[in-house]
PDB file of N, CA, C, O and CB in Angstrom:
ATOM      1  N   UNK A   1     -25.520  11.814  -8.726  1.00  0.00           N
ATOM      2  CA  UNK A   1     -25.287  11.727 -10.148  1.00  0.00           C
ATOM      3  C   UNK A   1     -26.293  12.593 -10.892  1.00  0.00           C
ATOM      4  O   UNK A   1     -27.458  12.549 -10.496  1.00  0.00           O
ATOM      5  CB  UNK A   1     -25.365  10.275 -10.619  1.00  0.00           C
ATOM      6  N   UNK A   2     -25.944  13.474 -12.057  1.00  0.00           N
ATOM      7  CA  UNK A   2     -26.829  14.094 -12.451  1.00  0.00           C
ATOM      8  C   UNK A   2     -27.529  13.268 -13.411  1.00  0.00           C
ATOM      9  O   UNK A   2     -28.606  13.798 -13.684  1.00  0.00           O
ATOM     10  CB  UNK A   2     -26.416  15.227 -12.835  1.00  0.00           C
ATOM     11  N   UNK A   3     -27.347  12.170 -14.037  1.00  0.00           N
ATOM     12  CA  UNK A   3     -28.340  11.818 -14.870  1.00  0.00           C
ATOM     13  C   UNK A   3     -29.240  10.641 -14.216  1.00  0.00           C
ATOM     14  O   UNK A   3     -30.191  10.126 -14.804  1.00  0.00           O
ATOM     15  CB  UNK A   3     -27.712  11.440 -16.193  1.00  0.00           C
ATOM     16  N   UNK A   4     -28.811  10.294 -12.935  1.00  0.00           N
ATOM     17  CA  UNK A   4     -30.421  10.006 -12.107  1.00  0.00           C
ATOM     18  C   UNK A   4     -30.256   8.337 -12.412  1.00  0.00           C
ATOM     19  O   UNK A   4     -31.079   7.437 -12.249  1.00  0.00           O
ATOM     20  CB  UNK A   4     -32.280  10.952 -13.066  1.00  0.00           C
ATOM     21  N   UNK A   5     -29.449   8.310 -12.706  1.00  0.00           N
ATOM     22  CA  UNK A   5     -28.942   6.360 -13.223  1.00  0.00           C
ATOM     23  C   UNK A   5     -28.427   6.007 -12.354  1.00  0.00           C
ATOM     24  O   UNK A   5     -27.355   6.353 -11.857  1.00  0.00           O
ATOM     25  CB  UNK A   5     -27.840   5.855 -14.468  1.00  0.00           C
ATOM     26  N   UNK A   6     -29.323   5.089 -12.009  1.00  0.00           N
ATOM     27  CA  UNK A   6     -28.599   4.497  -9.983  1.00  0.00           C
ATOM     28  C   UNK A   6     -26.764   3.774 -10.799  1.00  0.00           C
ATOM     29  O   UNK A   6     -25.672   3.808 -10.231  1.00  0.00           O
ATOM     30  CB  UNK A   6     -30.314   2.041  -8.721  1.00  0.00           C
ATOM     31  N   UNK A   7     -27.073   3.210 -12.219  1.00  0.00           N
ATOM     32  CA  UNK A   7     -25.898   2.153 -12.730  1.00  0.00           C
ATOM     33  C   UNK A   7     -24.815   3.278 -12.982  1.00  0.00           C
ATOM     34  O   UNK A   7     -23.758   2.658 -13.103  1.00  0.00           O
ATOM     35  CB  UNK A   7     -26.307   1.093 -14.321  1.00  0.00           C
ATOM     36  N   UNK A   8     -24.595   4.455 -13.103  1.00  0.00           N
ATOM     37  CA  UNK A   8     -23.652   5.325 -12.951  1.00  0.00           C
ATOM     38  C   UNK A   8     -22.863   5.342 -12.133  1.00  0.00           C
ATOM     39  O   UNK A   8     -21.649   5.346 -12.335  1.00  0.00           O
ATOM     40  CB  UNK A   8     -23.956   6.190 -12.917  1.00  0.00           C
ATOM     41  N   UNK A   9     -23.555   5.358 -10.781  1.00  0.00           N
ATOM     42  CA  UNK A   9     -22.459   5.306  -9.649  1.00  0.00           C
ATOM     43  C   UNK A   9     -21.314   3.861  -9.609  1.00  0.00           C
ATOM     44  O   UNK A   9     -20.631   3.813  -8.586  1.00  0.00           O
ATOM     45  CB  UNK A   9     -23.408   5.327  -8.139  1.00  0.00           C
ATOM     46  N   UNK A  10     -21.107   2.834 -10.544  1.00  0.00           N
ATOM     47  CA  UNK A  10     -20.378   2.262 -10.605  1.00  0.00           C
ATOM     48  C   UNK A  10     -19.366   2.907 -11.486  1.00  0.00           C
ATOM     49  O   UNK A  10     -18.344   2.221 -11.464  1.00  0.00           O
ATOM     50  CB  UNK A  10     -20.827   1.250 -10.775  1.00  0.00           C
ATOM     51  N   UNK A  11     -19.225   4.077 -12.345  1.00  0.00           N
ATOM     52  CA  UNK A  11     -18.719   4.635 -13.231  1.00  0.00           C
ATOM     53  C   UNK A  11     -17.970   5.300 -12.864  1.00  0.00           C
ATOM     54  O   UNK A  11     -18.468   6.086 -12.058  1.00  0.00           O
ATOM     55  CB  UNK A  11     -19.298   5.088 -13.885  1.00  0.00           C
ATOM     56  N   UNK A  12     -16.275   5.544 -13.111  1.00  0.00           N
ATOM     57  CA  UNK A  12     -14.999   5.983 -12.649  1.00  0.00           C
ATOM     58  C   UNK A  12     -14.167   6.667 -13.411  1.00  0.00           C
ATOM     59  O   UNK A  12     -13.516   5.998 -14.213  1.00  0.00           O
ATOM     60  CB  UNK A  12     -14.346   5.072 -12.271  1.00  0.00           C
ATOM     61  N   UNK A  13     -14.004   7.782 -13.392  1.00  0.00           N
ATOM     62  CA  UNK A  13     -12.886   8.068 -14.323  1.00  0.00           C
ATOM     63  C   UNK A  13     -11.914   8.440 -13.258  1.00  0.00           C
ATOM     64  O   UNK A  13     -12.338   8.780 -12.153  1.00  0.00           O
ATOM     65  CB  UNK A  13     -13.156   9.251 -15.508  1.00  0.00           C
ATOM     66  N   UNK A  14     -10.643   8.398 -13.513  1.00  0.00           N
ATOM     67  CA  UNK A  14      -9.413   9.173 -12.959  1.00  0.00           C
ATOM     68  C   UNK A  14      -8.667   9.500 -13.899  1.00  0.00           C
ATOM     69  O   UNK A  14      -8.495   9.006 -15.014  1.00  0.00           O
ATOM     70  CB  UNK A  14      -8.587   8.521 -12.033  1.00  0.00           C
ATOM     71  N   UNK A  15      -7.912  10.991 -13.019  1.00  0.00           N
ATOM     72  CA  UNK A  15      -7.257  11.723 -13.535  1.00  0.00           C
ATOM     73  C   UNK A  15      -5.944  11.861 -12.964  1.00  0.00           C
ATOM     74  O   UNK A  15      -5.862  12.302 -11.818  1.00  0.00           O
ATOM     75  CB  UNK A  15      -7.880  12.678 -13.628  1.00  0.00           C
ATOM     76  N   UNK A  16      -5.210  11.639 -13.413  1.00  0.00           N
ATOM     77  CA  UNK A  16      -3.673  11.561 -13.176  1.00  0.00           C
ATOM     78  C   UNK A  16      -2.547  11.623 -13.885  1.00  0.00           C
ATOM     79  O   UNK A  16      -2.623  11.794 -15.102  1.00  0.00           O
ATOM     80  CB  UNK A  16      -3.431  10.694 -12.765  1.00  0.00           C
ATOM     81  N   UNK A  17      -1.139  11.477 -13.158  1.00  0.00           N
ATOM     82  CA  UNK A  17      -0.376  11.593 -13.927  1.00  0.00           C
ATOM     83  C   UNK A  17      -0.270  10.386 -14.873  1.00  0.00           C
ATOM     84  O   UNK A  17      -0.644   9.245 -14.604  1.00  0.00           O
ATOM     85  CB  UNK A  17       0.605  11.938 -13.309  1.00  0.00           C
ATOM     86  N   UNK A  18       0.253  10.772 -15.941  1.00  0.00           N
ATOM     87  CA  UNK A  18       0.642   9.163 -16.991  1.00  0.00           C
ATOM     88  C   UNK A  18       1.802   8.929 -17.511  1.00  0.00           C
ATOM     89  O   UNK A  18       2.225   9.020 -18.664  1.00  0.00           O
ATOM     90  CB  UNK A  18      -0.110   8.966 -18.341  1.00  0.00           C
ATOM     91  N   UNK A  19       2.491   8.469 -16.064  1.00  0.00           N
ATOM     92  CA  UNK A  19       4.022   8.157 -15.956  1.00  0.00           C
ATOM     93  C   UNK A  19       4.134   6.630 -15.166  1.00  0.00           C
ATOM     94  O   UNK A  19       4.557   6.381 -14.037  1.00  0.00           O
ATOM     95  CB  UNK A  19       4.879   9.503 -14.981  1.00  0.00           C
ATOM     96  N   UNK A  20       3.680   5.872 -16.036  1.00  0.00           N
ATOM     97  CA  UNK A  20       3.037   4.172 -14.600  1.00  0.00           C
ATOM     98  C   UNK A  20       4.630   3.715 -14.428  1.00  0.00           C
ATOM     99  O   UNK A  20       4.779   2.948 -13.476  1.00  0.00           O
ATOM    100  CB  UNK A  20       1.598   2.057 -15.628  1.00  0.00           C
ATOM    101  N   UNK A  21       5.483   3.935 -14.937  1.00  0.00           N
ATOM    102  CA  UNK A  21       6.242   3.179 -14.348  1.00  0.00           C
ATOM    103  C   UNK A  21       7.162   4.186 -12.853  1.00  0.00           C
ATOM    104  O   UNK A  21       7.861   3.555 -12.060  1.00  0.00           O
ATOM    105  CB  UNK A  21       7.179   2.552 -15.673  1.00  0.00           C
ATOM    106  N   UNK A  22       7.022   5.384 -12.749  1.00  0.00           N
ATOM    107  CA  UNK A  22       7.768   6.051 -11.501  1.00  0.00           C
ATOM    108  C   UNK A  22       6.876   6.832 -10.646  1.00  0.00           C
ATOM    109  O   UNK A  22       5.898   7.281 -11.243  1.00  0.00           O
ATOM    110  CB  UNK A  22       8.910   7.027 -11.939  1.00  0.00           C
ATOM    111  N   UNK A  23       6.994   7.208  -8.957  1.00  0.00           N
ATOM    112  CA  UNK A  23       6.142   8.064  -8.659  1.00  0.00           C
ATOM    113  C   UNK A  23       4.770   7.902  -8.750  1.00  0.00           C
ATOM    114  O   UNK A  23       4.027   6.920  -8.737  1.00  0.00           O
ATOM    115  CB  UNK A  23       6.418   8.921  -9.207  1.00  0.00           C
ATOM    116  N   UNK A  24       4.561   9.469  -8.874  1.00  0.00           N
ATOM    117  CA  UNK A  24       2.669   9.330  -9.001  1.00  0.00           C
ATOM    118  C   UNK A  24       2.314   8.521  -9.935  1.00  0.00           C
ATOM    119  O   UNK A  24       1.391   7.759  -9.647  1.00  0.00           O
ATOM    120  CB  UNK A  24       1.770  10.691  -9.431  1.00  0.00           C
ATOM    121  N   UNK A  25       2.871   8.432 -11.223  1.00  0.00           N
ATOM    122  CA  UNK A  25       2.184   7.642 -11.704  1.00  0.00           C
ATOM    123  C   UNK A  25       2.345   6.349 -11.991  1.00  0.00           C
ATOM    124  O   UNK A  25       1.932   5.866 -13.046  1.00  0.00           O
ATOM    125  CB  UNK A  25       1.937   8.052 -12.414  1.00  0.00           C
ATOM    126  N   UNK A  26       3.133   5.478 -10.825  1.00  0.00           N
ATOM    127  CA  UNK A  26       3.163   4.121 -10.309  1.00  0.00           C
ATOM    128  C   UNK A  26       1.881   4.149  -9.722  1.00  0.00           C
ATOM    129  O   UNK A  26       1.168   3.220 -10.102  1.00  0.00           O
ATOM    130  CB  UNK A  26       4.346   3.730  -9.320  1.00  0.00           C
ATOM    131  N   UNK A  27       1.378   4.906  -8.933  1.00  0.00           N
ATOM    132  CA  UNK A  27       0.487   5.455  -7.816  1.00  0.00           C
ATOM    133  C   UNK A  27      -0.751   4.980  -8.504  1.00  0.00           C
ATOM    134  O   UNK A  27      -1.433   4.016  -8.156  1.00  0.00           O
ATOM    135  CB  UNK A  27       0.560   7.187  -7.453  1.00  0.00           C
ATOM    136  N   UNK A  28      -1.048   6.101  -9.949  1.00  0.00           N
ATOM    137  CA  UNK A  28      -2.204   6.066 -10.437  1.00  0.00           C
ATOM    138  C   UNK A  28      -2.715   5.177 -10.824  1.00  0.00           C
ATOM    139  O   UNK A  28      -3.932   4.991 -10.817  1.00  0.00           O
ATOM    140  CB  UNK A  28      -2.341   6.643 -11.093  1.00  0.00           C
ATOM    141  N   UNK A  29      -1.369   4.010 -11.493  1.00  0.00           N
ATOM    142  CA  UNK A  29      -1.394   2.497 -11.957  1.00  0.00           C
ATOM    143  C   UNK A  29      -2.111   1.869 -10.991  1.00  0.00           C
ATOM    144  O   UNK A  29      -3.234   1.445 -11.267  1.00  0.00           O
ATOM    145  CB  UNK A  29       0.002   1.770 -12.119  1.00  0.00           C
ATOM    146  N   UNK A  30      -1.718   1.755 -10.062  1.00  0.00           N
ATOM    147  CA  UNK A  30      -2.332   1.198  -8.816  1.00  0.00           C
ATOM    148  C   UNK A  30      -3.653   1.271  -8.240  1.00  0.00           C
ATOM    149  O   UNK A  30      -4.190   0.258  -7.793  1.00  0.00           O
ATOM    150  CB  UNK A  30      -1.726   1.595  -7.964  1.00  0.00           C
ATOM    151  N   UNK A  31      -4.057   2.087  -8.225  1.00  0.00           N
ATOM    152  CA  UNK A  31      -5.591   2.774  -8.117  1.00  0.00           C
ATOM    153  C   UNK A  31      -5.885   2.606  -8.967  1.00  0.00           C
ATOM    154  O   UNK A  31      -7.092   2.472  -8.768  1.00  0.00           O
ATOM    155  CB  UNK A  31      -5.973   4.032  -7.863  1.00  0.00           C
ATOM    156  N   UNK A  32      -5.701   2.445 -10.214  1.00  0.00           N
ATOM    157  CA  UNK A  32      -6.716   1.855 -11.935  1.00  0.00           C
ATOM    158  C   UNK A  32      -6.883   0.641 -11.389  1.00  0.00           C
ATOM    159  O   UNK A  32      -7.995   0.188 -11.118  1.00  0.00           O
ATOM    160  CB  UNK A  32      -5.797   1.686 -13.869  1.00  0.00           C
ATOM    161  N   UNK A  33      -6.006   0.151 -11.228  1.00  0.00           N
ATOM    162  CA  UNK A  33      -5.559  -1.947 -10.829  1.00  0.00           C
ATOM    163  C   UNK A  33      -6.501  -1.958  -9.945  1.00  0.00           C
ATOM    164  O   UNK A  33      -7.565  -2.386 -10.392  1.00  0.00           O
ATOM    165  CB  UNK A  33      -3.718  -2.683  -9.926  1.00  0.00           C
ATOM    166  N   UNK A  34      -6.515  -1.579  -8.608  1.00  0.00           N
ATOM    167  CA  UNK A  34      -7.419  -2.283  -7.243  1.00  0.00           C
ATOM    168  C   UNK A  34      -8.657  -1.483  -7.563  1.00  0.00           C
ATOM    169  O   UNK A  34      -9.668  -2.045  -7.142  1.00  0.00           O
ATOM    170  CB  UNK A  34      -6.758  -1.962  -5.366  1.00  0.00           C
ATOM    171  N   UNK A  35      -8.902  -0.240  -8.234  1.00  0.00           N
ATOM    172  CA  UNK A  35     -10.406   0.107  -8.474  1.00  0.00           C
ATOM    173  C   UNK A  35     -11.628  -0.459  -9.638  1.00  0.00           C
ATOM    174  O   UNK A  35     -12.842  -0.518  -9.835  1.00  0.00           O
ATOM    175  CB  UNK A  35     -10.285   1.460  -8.724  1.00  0.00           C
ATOM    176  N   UNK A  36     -10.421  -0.775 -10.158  1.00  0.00           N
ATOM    177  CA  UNK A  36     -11.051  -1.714 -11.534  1.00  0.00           C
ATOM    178  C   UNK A  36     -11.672  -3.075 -11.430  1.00  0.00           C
ATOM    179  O   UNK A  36     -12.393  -3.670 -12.231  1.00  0.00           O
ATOM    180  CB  UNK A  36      -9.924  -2.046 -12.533  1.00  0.00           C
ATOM    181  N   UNK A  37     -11.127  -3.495 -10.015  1.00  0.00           N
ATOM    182  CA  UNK A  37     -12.273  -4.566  -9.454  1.00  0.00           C
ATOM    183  C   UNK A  37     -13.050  -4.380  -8.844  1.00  0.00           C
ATOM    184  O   UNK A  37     -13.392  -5.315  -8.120  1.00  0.00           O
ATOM    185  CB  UNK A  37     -12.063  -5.430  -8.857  1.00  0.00           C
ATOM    186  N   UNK A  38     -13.639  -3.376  -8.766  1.00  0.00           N
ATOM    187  CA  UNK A  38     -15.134  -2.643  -7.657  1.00  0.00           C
ATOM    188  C   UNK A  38     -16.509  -1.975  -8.485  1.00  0.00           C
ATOM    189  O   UNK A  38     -17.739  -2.003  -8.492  1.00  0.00           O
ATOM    190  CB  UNK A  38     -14.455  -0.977  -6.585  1.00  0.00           C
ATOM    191  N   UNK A  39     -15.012  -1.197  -9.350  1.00  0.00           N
ATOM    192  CA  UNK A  39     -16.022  -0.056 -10.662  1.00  0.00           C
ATOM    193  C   UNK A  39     -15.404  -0.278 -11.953  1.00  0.00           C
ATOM    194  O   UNK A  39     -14.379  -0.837 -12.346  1.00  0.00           O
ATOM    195  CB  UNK A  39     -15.902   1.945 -10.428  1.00  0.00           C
ATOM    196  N   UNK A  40     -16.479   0.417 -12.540  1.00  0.00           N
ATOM    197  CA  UNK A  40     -16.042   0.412 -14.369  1.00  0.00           C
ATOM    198  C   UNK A  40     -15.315   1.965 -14.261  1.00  0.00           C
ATOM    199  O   UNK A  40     -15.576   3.006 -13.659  1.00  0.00           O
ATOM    200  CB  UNK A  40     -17.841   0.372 -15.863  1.00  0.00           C
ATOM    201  N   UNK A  41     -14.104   1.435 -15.330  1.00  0.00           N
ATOM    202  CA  UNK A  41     -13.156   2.638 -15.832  1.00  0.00           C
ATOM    203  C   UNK A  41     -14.057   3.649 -16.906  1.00  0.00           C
ATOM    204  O   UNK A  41     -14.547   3.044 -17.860  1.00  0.00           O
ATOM    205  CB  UNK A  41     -11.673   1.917 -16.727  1.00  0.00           C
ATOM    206  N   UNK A  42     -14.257   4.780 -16.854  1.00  0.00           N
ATOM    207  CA  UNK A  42     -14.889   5.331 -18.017  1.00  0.00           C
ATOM    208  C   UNK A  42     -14.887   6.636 -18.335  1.00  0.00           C
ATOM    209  O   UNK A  42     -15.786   7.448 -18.117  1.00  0.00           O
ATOM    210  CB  UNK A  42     -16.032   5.058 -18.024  1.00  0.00           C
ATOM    211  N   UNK A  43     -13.248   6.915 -19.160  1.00  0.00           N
ATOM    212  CA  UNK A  43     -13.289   8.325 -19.384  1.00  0.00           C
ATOM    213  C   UNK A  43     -14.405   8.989 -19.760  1.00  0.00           C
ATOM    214  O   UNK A  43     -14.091  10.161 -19.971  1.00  0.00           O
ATOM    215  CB  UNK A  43     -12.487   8.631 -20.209  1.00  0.00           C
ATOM    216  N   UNK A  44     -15.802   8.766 -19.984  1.00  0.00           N
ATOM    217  CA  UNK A  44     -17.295   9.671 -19.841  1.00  0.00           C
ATOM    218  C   UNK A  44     -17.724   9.843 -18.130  1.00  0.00           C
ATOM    219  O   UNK A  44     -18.382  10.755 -17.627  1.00  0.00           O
ATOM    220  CB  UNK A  44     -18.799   8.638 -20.761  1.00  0.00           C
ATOM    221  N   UNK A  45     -17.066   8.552 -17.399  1.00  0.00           N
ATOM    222  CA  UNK A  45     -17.888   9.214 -15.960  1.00  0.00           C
ATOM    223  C   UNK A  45     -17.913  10.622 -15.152  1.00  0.00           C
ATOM    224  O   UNK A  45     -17.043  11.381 -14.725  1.00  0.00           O
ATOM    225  CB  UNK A  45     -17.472   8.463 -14.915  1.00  0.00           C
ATOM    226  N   UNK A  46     -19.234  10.604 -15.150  1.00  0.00           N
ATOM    227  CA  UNK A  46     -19.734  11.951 -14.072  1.00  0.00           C
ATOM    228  C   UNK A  46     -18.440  12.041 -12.633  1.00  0.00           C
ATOM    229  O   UNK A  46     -18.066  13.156 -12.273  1.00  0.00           O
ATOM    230  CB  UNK A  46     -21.791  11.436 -13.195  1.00  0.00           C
ATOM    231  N   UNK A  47     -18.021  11.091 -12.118  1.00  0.00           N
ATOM    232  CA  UNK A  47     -17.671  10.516 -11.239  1.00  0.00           C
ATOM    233  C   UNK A  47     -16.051  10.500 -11.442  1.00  0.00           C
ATOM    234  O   UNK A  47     -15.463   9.543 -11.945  1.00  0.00           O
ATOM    235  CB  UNK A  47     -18.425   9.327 -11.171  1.00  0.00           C
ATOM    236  N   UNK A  48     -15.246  11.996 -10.863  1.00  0.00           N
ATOM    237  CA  UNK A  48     -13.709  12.005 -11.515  1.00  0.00           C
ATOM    238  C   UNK A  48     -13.026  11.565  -9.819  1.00  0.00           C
ATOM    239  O   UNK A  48     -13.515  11.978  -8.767  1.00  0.00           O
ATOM    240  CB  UNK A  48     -13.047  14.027 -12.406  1.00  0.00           C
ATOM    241  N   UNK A  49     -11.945  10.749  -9.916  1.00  0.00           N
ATOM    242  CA  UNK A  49     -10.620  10.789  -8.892  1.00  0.00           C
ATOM    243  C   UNK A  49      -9.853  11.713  -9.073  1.00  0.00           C
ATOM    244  O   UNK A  49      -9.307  11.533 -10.162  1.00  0.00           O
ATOM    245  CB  UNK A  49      -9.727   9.714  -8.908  1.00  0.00           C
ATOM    246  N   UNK A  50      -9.523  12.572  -8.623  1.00  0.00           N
ATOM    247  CA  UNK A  50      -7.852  13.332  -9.345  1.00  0.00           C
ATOM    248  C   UNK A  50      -7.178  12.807  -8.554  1.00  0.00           C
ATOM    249  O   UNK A  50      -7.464  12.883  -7.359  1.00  0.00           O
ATOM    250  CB  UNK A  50      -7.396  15.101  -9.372  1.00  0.00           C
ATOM    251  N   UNK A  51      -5.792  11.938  -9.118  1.00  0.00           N
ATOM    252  CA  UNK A  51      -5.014  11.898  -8.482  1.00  0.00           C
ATOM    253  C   UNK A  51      -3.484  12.296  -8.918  1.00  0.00           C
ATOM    254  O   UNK A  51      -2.632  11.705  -9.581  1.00  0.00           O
ATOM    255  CB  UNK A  51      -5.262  10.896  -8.102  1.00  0.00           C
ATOM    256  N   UNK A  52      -3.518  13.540  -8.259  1.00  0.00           N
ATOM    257  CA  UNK A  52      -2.516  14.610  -9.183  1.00  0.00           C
ATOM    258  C   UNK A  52      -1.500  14.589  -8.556  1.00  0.00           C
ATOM    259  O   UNK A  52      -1.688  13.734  -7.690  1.00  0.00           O
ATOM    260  CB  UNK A  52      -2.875  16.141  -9.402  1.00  0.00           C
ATOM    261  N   UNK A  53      -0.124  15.164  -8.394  1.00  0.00           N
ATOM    262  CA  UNK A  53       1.067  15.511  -7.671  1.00  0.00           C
ATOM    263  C   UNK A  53       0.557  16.910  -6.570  1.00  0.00           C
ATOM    264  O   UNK A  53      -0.143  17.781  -7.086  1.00  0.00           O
ATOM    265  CB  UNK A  53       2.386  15.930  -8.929  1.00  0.00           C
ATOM    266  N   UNK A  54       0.769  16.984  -5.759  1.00  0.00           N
ATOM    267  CA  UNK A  54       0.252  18.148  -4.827  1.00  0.00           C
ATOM    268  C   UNK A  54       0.290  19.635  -5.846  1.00  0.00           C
ATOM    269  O   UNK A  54      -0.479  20.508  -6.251  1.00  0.00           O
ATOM    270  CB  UNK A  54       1.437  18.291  -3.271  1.00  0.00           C
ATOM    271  N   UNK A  55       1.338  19.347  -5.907  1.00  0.00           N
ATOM    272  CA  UNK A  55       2.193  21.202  -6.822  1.00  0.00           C
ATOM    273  C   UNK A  55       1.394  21.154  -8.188  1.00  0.00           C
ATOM    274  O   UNK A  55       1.597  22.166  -8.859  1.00  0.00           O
ATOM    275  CB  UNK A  55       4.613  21.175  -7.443  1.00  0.00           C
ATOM    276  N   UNK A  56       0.658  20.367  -8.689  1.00  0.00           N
ATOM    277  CA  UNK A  56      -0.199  20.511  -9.972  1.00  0.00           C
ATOM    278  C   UNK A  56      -1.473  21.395  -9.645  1.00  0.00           C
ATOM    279  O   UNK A  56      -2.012  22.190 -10.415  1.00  0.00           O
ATOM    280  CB  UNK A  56      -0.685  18.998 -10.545  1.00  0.00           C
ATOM    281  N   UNK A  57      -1.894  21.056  -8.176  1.00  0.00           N
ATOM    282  CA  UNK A  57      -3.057  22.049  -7.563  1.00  0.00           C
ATOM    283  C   UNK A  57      -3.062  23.163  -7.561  1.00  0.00           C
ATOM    284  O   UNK A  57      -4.166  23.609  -7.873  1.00  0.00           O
ATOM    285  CB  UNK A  57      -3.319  22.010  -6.463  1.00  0.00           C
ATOM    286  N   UNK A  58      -2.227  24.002  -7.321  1.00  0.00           N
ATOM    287  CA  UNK A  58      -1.214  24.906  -6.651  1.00  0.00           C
ATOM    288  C   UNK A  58      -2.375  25.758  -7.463  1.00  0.00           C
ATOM    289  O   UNK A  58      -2.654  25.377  -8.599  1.00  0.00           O
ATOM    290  CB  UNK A  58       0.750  24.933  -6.946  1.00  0.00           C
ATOM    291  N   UNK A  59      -3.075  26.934  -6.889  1.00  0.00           N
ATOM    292  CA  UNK A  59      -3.936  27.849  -7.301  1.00  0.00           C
ATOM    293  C   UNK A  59      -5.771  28.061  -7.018  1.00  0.00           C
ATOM    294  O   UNK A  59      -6.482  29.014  -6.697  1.00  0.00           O
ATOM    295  CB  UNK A  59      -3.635  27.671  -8.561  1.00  0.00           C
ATOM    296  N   UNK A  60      -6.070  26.207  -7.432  1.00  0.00           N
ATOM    297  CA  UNK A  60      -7.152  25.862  -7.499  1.00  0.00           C
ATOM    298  C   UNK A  60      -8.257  26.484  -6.603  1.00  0.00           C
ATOM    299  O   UNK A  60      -9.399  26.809  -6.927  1.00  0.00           O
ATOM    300  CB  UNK A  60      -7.013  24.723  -7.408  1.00  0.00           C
ATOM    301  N   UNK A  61      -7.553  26.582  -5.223  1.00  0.00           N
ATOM    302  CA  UNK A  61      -8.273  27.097  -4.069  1.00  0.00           C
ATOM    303  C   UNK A  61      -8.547  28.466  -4.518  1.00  0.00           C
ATOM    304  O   UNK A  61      -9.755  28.619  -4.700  1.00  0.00           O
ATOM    305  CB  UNK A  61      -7.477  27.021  -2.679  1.00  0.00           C
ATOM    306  N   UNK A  62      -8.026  29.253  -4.700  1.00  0.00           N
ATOM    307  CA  UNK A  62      -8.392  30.540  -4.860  1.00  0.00           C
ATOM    308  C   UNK A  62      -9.247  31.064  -6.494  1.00  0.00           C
ATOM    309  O   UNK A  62      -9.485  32.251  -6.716  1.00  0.00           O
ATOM    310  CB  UNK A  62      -6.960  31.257  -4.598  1.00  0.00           C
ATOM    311  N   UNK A  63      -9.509  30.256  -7.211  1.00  0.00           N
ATOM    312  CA  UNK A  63     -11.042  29.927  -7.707  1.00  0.00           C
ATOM    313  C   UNK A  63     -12.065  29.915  -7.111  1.00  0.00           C
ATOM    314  O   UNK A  63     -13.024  30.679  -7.213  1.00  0.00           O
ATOM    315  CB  UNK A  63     -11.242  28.918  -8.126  1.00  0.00           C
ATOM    316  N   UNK A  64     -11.903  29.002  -6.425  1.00  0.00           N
ATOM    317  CA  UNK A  64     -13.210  28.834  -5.417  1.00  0.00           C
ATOM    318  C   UNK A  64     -13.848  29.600  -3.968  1.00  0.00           C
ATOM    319  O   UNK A  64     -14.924  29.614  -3.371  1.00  0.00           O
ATOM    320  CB  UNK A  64     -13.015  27.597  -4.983  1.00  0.00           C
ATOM    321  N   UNK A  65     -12.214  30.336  -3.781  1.00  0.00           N
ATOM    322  CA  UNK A  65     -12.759  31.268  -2.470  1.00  0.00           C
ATOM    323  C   UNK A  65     -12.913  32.539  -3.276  1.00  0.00           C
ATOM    324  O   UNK A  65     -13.310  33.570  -2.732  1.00  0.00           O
ATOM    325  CB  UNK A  65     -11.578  31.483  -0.970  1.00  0.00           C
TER     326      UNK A  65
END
């Protein structure tokens, strides 16, 4: 964590689709639901999930290489 706050690492954001009732974003619903009893939700966390559709990636890699 960059700001050195051991209480951060409970801090979660995800990123996904926001479609909860079909698909991925039944998916993402789901992972908010069972992660939300472990960690805090917090669109500010250092700390991102993506949980995207595969074909939303599509490029990313070749940024980085």
């Amino acid at each position: 964590m960059a700001s050195r706050i051991w209480d951060t690492s409970r801090l979660l954001r995800i990123e996904g689709v926001n479609v909860p009732h079909i698909g991925y974003g039944k998916m993402v619903g789901g992972l908010k639901a069972a992660l939300s009893e472990k960690v805090t939700l917090d669109d500010q966390a250092e700390t991102v999930l993506f949980a995207l559709r595969p074909n939303m990636i599509t490029g990313w890699y070749n940024a980085v290489w």
